[in-house]
N, C-alpha and C positions, 0 to 999 in steps of 0.2 A: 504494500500500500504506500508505503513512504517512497518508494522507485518512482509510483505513476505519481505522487505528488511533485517530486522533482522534474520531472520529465512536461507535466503540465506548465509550471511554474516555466520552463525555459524556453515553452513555446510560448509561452506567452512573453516574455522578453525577446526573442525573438520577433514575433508578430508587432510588436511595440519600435522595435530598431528598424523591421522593414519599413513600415508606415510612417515614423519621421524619417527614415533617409528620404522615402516615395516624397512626402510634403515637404522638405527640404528642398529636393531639388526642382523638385516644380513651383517652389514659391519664388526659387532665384534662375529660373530656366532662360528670361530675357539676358539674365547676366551671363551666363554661361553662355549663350548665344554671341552675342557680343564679342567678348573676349575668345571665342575658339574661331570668328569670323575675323578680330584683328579689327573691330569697329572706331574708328578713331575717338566715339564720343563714348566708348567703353565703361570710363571712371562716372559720367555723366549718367550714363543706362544705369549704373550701378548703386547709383547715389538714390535717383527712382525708385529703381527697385527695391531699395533698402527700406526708405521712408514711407512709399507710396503702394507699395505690390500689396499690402494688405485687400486696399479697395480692387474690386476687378478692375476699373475704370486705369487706375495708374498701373496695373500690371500690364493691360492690354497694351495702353500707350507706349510701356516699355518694351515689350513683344515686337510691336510695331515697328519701332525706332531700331531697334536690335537687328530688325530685318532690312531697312531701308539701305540702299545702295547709298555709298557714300561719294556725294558729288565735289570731283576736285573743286580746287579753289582758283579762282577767276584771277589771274594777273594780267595787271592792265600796266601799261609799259609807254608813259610819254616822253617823246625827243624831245627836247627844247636845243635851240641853237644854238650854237658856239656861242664864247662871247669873241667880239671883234677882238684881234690880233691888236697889240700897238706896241 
């Protein structure tokens, strides 16, 4: 009897360590996303999801974001004249 109480007891710690790692990683999945994509706004997804992932509303956003292609950065490149020689 004391065997099957043992044996109960460690499925159930078990069961317990599967289901928070499961919600663990799906409550930081945006972040994980992010950082295994190399997203340059990573720390930013991260910060989100830290604060915000509780509500579905700020997780999705950070899912989202996590997903979004990231668009180079526009450089705009003006000549101005010499100045005259003297």
């Amino acid at each position: 009897m004391a065997a099957l109480m043992i044996s109960e007891n460690g499925m159930q710690w078990f069961a317990f360590l599967l289901v928070g790692t499961i919600g663990f990683l799906s409550y930081f999945l945006p972040s994980i996303c992010a950082f295994v994509r190399h997203h340059p706004q990573k720390i930013s997804i991260l910060l989100l999801n830290f604060f915000l992932g509780w509500s579905i509303v700020g997780w999705v956003i950070a899912l989202v974001w996590a997903f979004k292609k990231a668009e180079p950065a526009t450089v705009v490149v003006v000549q101005q004249p010499a100045p005259p020689y003297r």
